[in-house]
N, CA, C, O and CB atoms as a CASP TS submission, in Angstrom:
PFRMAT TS
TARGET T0000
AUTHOR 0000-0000-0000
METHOD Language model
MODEL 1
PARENT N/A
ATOM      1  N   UNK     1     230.467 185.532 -21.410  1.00  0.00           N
ATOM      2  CA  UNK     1     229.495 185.536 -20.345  1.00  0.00           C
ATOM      3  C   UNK     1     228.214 186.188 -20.832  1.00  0.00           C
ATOM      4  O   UNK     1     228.282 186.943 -21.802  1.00  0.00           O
ATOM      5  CB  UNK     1     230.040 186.257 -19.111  1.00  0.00           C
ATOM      6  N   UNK     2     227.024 185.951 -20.224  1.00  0.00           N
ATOM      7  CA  UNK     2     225.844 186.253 -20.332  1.00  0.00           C
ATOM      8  C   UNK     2     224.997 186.837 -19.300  1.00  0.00           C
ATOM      9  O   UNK     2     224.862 186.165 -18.277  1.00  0.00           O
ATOM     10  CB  UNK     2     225.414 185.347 -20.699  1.00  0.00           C
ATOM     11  N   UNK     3     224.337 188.078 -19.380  1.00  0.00           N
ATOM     12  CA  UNK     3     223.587 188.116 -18.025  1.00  0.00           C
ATOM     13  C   UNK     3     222.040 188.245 -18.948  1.00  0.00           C
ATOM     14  O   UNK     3     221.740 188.353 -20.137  1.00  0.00           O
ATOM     15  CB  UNK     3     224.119 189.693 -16.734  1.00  0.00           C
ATOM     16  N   UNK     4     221.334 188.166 -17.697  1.00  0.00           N
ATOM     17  CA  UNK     4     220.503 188.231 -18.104  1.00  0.00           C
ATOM     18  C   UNK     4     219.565 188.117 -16.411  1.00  0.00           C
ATOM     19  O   UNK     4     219.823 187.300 -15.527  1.00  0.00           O
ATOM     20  CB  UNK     4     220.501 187.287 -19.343  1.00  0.00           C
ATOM     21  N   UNK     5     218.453 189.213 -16.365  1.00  0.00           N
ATOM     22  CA  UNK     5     217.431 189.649 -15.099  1.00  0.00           C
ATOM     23  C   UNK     5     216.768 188.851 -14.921  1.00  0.00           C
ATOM     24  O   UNK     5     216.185 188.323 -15.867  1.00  0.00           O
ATOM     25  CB  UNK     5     216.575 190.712 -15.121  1.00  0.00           C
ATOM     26  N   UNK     6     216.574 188.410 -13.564  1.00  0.00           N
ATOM     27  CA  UNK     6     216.093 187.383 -13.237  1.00  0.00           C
ATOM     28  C   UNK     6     214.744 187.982 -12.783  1.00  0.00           C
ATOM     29  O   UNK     6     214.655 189.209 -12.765  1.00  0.00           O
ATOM     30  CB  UNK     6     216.935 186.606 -12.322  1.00  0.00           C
ATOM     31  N   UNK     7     213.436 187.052 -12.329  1.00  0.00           N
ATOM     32  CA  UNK     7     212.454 187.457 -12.302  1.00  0.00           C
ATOM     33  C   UNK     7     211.920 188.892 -10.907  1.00  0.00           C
ATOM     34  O   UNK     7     210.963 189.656 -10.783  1.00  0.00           O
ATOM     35  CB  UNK     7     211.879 186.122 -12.345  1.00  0.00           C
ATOM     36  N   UNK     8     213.381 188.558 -10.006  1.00  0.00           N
ATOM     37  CA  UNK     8     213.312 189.616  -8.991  1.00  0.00           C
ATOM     38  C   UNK     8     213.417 191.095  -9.874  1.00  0.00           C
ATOM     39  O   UNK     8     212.746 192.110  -9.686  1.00  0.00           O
ATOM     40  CB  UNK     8     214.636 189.390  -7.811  1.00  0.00           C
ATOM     41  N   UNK     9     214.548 190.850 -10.956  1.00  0.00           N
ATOM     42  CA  UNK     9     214.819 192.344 -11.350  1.00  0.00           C
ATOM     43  C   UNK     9     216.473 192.412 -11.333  1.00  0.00           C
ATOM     44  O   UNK     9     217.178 193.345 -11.716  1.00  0.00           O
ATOM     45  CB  UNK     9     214.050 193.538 -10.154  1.00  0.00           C
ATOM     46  N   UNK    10     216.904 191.061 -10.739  1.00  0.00           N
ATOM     47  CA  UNK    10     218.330 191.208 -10.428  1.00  0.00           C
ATOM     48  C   UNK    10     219.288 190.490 -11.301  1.00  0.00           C
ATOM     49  O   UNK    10     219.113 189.399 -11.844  1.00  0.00           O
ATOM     50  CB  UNK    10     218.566 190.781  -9.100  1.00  0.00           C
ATOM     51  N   UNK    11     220.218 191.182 -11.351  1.00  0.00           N
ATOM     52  CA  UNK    11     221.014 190.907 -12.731  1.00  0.00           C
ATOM     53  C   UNK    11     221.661 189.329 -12.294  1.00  0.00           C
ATOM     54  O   UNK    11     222.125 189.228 -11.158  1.00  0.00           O
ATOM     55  CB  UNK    11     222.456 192.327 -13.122  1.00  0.00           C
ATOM     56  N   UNK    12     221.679 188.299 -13.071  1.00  0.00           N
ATOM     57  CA  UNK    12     222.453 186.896 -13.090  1.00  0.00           C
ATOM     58  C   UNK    12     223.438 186.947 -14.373  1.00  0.00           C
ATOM     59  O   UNK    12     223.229 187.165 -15.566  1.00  0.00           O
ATOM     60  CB  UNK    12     221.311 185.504 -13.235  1.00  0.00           C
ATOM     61  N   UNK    13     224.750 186.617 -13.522  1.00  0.00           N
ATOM     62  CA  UNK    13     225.359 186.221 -15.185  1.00  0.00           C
ATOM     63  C   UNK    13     226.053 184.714 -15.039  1.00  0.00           C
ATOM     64  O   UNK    13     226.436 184.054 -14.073  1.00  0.00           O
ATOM     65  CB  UNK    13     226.824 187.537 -15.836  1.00  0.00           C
ATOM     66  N   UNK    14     226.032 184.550 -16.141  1.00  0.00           N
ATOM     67  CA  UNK    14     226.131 183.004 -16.430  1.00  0.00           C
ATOM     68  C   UNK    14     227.382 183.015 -17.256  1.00  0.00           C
ATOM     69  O   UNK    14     227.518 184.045 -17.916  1.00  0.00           O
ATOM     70  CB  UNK    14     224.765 182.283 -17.274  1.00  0.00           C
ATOM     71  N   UNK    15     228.757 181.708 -17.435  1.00  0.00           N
ATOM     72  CA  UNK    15     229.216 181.915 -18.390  1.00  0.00           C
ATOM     73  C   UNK    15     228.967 180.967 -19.756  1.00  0.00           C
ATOM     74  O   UNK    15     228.242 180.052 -19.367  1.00  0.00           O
ATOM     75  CB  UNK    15     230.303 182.042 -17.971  1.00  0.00           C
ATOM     76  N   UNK    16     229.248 180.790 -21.159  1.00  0.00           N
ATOM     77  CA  UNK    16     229.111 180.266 -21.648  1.00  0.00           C
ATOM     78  C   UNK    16     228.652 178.425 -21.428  1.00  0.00           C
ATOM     79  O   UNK    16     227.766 177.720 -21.911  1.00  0.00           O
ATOM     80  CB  UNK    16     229.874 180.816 -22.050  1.00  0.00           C
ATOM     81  N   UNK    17     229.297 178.288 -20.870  1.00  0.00           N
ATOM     82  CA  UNK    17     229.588 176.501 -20.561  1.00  0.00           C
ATOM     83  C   UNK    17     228.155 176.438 -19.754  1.00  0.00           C
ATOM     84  O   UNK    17     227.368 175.513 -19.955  1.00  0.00           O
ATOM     85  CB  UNK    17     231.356 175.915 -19.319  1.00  0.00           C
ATOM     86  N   UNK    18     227.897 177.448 -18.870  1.00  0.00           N
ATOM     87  CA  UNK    18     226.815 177.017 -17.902  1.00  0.00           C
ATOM     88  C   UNK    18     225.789 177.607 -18.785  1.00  0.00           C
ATOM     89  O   UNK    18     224.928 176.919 -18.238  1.00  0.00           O
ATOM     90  CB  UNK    18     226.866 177.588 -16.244  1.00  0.00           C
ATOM     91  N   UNK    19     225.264 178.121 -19.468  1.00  0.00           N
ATOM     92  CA  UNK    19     224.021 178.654 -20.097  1.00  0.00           C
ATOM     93  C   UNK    19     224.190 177.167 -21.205  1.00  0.00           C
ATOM     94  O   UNK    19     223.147 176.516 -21.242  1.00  0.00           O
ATOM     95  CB  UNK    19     224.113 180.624 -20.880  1.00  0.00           C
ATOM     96  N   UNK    20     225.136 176.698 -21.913  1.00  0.00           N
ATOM     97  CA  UNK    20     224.920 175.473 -22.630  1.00  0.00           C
ATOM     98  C   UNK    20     224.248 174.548 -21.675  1.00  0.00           C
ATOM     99  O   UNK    20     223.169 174.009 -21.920  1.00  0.00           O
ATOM    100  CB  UNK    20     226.227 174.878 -23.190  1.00  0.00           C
ATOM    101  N   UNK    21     224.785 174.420 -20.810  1.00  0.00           N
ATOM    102  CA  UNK    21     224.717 173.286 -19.942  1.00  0.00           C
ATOM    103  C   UNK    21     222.977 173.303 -19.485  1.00  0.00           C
ATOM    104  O   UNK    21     222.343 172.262 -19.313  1.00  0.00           O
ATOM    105  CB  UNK    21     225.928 173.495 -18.547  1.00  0.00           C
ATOM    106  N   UNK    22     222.397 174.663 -19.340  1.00  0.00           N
ATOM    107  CA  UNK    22     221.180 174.905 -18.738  1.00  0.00           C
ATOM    108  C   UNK    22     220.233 174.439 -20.387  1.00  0.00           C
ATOM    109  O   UNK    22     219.087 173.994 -20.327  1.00  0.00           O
ATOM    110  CB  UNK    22     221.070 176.796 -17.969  1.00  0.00           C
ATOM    111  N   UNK    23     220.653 174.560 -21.160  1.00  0.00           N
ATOM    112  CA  UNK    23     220.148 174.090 -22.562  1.00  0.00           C
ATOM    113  C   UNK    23     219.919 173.065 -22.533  1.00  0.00           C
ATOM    114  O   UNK    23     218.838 172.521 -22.307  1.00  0.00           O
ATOM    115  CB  UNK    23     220.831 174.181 -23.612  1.00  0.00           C
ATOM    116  N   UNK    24     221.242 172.486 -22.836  1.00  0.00           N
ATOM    117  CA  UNK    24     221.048 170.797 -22.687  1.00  0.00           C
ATOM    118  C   UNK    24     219.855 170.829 -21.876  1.00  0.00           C
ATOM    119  O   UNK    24     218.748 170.662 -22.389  1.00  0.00           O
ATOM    120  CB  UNK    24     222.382 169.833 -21.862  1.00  0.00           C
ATOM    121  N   UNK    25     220.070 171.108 -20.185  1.00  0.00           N
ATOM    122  CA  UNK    25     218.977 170.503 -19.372  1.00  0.00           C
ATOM    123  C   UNK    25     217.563 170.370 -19.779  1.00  0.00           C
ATOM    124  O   UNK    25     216.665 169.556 -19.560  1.00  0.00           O
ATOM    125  CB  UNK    25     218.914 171.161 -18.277  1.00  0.00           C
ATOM    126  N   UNK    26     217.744 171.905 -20.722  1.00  0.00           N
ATOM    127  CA  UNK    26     216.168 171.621 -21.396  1.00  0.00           C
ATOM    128  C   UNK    26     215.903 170.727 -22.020  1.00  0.00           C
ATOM    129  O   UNK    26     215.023 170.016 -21.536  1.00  0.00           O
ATOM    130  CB  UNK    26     215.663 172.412 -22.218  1.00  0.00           C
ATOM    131  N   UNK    27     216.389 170.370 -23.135  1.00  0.00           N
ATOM    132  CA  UNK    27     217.072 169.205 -24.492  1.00  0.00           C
ATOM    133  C   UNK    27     216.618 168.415 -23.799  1.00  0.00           C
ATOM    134  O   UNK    27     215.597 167.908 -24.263  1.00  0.00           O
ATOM    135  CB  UNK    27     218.802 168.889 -25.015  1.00  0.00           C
ATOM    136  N   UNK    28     217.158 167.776 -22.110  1.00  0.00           N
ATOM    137  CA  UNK    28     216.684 166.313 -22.014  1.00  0.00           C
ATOM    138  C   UNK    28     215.335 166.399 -21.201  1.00  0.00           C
ATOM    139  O   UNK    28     214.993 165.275 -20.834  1.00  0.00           O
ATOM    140  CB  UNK    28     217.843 165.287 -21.226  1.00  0.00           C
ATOM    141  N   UNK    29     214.592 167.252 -20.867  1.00  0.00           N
ATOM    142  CA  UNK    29     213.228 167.476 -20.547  1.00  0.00           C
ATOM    143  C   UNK    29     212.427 167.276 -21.290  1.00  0.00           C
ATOM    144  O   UNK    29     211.279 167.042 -20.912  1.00  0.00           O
ATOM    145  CB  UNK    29     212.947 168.451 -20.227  1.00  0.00           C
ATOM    146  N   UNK    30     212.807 167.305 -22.737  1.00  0.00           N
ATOM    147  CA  UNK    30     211.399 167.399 -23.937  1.00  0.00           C
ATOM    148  C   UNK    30     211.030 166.051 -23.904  1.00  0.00           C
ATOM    149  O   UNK    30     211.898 165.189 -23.767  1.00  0.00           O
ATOM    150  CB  UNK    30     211.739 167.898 -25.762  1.00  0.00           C
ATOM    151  N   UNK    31     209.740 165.740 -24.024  1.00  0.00           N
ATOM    152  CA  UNK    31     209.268 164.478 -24.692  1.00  0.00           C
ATOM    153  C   UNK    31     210.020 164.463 -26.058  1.00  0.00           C
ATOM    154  O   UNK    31     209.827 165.364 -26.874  1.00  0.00           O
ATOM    155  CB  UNK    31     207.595 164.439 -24.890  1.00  0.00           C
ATOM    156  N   UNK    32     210.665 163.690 -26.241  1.00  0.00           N
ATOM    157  CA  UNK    32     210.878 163.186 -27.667  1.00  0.00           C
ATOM    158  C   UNK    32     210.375 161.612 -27.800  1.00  0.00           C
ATOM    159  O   UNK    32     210.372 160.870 -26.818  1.00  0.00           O
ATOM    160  CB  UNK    32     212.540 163.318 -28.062  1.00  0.00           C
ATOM    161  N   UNK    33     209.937 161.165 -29.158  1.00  0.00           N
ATOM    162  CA  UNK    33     209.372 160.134 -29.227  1.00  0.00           C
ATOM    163  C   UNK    33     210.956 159.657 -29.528  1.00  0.00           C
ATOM    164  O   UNK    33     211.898 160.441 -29.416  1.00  0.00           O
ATOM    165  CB  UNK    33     208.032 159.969 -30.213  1.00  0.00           C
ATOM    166  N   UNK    34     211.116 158.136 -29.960  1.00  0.00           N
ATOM    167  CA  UNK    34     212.118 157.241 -30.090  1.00  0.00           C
ATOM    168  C   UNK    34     212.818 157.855 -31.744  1.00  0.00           C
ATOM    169  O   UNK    34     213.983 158.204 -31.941  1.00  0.00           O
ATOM    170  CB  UNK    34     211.400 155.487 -29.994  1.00  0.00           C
ATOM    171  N   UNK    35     211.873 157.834 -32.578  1.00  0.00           N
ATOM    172  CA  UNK    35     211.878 158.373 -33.896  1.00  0.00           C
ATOM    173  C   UNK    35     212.928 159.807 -33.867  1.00  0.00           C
ATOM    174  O   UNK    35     213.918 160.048 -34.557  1.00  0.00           O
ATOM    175  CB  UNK    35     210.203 158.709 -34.335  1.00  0.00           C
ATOM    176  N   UNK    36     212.332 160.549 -32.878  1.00  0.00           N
ATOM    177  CA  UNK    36     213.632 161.711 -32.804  1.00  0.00           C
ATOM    178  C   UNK    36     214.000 161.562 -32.283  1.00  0.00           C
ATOM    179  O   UNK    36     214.843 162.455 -32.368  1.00  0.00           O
ATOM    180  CB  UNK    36     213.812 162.830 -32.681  1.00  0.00           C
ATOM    181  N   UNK    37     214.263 160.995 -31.435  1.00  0.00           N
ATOM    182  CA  UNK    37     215.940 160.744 -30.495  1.00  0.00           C
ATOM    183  C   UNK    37     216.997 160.140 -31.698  1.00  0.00           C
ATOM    184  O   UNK    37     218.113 160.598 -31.945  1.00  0.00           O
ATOM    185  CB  UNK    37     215.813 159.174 -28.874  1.00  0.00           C
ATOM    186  N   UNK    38     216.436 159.158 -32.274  1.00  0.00           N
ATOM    187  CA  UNK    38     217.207 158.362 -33.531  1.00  0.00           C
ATOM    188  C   UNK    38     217.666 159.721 -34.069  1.00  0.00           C
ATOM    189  O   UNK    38     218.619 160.304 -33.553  1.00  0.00           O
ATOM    190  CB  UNK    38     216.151 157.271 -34.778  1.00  0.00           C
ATOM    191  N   UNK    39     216.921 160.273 -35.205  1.00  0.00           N
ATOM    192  CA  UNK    39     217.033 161.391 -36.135  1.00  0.00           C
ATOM    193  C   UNK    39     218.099 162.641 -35.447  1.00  0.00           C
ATOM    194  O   UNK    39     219.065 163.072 -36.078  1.00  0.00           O
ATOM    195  CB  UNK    39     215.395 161.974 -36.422  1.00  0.00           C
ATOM    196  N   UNK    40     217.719 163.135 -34.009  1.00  0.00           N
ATOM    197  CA  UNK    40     218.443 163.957 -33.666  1.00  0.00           C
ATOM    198  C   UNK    40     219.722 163.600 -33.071  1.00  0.00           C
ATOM    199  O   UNK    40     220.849 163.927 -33.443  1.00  0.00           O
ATOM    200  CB  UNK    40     217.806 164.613 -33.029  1.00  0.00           C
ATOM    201  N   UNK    41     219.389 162.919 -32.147  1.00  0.00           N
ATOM    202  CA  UNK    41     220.646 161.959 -31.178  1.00  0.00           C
ATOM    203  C   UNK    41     221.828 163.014 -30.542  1.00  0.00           C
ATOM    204  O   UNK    41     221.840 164.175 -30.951  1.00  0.00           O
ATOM    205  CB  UNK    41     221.672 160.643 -32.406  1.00  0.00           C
ATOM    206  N   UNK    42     222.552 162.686 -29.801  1.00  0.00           N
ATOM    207  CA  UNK    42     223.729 163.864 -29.276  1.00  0.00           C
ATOM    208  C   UNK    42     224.459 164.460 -29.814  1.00  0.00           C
ATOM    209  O   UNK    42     225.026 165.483 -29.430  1.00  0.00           O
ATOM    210  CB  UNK    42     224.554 163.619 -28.595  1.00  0.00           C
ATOM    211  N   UNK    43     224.609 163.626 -31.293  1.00  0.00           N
ATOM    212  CA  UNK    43     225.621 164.605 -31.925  1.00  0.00           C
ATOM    213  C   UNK    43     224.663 164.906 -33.415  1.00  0.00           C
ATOM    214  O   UNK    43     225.273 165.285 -34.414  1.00  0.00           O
ATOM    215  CB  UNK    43     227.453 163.768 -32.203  1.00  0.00           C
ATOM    216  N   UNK    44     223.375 164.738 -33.463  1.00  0.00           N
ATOM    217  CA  UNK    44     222.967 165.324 -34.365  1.00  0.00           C
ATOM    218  C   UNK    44     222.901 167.008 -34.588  1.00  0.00           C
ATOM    219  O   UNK    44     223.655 167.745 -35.223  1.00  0.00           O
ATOM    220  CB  UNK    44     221.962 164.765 -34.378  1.00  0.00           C
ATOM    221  N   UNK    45     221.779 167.278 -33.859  1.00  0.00           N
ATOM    222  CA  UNK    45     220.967 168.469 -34.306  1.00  0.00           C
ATOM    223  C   UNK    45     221.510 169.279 -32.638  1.00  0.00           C
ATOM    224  O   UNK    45     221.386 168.800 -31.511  1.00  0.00           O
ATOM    225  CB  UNK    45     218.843 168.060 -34.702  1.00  0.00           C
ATOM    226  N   UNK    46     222.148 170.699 -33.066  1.00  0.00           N
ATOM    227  CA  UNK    46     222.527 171.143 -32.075  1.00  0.00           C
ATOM    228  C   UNK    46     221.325 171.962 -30.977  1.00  0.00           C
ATOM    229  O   UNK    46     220.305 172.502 -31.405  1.00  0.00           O
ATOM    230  CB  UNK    46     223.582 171.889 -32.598  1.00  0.00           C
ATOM    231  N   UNK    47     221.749 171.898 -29.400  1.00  0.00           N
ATOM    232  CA  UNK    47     220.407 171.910 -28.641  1.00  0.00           C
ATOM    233  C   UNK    47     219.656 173.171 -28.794  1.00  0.00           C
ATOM    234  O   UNK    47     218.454 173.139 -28.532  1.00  0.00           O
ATOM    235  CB  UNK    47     220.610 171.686 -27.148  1.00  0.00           C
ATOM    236  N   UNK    48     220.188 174.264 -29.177  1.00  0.00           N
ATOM    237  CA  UNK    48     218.874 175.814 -29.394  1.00  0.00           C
ATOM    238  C   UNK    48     218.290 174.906 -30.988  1.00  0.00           C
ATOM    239  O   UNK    48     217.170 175.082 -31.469  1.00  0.00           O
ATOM    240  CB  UNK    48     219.999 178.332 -29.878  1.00  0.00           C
ATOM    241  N   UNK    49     218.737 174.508 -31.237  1.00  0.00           N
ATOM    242  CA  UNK    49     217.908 174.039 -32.912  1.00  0.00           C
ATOM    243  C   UNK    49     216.555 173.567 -33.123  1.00  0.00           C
ATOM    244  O   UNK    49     215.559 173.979 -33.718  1.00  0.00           O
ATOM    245  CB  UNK    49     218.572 172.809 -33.607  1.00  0.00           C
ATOM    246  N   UNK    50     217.134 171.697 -31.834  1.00  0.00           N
ATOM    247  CA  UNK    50     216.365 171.375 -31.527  1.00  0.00           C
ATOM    248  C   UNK    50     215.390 171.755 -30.683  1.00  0.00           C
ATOM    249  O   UNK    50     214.338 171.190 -30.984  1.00  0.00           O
ATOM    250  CB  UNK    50     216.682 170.784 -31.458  1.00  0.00           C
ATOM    251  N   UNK    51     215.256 172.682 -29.477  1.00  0.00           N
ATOM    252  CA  UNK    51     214.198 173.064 -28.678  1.00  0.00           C
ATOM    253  C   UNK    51     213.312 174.174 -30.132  1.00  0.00           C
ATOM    254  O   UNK    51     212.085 174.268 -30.103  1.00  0.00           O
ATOM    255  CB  UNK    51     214.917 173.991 -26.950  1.00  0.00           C
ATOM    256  N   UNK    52     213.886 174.682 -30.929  1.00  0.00           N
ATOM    257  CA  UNK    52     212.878 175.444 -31.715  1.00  0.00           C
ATOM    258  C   UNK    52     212.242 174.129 -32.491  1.00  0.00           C
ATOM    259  O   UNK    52     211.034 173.959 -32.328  1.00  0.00           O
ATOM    260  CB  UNK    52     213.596 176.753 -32.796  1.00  0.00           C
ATOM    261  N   UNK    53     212.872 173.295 -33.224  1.00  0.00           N
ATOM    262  CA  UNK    53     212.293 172.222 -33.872  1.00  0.00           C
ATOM    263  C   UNK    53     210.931 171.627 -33.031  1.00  0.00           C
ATOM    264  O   UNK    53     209.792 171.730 -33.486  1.00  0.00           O
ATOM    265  CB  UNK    53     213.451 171.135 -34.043  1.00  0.00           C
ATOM    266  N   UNK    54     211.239 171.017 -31.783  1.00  0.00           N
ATOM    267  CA  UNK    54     210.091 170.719 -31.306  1.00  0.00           C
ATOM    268  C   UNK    54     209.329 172.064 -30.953  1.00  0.00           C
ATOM    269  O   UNK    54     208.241 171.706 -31.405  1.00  0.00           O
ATOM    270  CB  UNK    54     210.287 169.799 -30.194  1.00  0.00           C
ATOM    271  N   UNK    55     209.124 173.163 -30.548  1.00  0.00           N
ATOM    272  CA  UNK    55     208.587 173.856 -30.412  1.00  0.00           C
ATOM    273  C   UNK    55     207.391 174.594 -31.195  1.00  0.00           C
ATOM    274  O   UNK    55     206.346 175.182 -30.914  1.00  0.00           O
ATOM    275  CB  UNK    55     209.302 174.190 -30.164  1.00  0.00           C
ATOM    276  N   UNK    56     208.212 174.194 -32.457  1.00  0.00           N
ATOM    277  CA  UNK    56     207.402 174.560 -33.495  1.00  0.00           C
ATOM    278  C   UNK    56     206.438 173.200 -33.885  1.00  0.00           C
ATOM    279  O   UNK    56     205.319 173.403 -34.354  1.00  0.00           O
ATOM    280  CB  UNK    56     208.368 175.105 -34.722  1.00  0.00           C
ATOM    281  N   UNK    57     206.919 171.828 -33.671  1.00  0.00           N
ATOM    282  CA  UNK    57     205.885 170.851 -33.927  1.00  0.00           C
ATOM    283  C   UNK    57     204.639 170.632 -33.024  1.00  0.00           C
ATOM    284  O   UNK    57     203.588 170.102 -33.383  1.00  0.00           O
ATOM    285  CB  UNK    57     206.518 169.685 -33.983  1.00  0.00           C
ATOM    286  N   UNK    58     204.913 171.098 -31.871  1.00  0.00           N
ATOM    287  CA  UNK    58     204.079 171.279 -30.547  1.00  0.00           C
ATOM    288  C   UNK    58     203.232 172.661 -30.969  1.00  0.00           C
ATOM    289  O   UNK    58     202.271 173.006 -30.283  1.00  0.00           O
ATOM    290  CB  UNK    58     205.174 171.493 -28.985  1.00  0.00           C
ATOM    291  N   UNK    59     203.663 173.450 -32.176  1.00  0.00           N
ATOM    292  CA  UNK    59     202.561 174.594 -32.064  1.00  0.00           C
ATOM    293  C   UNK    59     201.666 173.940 -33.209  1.00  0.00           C
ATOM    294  O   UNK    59     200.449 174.055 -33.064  1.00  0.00           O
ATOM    295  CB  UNK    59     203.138 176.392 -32.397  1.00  0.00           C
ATOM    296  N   UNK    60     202.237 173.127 -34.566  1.00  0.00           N
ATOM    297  CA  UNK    60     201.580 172.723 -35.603  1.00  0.00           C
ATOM    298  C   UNK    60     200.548 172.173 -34.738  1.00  0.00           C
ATOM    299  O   UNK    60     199.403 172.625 -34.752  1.00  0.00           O
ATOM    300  CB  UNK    60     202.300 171.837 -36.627  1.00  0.00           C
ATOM    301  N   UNK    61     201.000 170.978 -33.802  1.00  0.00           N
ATOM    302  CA  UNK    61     199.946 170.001 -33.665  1.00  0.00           C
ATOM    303  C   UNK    61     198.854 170.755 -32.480  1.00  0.00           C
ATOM    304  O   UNK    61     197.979 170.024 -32.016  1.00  0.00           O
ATOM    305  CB  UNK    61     200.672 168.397 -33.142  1.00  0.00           C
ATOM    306  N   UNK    62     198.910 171.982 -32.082  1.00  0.00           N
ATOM    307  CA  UNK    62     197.930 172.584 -31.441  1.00  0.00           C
ATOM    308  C   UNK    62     197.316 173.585 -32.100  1.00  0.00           C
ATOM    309  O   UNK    62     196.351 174.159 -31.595  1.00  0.00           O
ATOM    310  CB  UNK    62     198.310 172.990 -30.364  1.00  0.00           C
ATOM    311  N   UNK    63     197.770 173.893 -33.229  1.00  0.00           N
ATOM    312  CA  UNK    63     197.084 174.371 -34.314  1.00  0.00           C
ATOM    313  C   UNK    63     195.811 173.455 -34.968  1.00  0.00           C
ATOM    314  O   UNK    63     194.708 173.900 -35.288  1.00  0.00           O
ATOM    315  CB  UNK    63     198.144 174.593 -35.298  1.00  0.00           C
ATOM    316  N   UNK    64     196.216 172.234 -35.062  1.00  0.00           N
ATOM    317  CA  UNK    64     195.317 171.125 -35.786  1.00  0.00           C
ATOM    318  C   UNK    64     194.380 170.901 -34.817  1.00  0.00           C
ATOM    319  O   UNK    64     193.230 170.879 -35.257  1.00  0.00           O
ATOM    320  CB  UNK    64     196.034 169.713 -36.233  1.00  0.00           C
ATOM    321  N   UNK    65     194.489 170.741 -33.725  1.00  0.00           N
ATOM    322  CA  UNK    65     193.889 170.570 -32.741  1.00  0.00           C
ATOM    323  C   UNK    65     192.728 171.302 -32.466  1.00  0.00           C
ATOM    324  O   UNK    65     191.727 170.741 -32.021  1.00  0.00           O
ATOM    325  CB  UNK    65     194.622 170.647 -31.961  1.00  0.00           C
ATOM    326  N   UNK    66     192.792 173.085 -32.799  1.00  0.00           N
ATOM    327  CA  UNK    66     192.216 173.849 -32.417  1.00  0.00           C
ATOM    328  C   UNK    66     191.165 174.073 -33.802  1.00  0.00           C
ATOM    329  O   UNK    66     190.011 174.489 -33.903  1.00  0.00           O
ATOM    330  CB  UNK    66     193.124 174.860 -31.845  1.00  0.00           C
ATOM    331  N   UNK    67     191.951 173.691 -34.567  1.00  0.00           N
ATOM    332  CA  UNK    67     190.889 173.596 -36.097  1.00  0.00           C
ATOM    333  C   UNK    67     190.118 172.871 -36.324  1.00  0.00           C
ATOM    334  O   UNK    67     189.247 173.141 -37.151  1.00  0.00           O
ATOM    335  CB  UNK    67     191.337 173.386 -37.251  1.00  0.00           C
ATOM    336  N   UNK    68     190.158 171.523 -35.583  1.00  0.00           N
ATOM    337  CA  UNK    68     189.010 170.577 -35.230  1.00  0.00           C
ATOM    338  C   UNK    68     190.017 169.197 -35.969  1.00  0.00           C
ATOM    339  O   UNK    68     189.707 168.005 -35.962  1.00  0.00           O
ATOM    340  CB  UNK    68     187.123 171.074 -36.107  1.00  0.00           C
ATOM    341  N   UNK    69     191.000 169.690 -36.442  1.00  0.00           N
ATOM    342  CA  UNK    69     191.574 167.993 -37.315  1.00  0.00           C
ATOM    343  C   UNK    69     191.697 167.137 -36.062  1.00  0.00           C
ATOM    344  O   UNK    69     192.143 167.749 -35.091  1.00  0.00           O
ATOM    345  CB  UNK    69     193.508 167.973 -38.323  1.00  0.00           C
ATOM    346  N   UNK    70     191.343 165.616 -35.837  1.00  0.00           N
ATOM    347  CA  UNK    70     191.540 164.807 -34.919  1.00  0.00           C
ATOM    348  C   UNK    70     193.338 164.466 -35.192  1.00  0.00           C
ATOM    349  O   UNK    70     194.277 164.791 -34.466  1.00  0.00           O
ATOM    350  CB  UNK    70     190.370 163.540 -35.058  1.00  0.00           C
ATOM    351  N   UNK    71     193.362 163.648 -36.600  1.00  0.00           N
ATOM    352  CA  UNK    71     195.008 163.123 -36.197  1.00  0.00           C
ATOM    353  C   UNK    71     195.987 164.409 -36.532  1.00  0.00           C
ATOM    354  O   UNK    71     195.627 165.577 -36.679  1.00  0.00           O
ATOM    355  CB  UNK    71     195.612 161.578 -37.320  1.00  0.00           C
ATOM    356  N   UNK    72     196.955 164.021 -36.591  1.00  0.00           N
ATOM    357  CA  UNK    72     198.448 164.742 -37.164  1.00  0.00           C
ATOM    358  C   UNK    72     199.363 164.439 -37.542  1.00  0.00           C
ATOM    359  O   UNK    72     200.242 164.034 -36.781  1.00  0.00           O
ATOM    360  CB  UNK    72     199.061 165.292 -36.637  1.00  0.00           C
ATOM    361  N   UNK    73     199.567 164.520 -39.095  1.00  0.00           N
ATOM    362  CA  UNK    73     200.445 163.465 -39.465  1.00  0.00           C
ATOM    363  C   UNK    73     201.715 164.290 -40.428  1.00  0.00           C
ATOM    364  O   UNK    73     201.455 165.363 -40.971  1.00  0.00           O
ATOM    365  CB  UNK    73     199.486 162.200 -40.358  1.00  0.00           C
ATOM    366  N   UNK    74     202.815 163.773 -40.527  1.00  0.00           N
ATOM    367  CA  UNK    74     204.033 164.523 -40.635  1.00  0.00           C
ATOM    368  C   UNK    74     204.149 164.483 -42.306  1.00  0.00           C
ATOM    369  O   UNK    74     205.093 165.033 -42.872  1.00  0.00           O
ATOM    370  CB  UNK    74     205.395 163.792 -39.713  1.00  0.00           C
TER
END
């Protein structure tokens, strides 16, 4: 099990299965293009992996962004 304070201040605990499960939910929120869905897929890349993977490509490409590069290429 897991707890962890919720924004009141009040303790929530969660057990394993349901904090995965709240993962996943994230997992299927992300934009992924077709290209990573292929590459990652359900039984690829496990879901804390992938939310850092995109997370970190979403900071590259707002990095480039902010440096003035127009495209972004992998």
């Amino acid at each position: 099990m897991g707890a962890v304070l919720d924004r009141g201040g009040e303790m929530s605990v969660w057990t394993k299965e349901q904090l995965e499960n709240m993962l996943e939910d994230v997992v299927n929120e992300l934009d992924l293009s077709g290209s990573a869905i292929e590459k990652h897929g359900p039984l690829g890349t496990p879901p804390a992996e992938l939310v850092r993977l995109v997370l970190a490509e979403k900071d590259r490409r707002i990095a480039y962004l902010e440096s003035g590069l127009i495209g972004v290429k992998k």
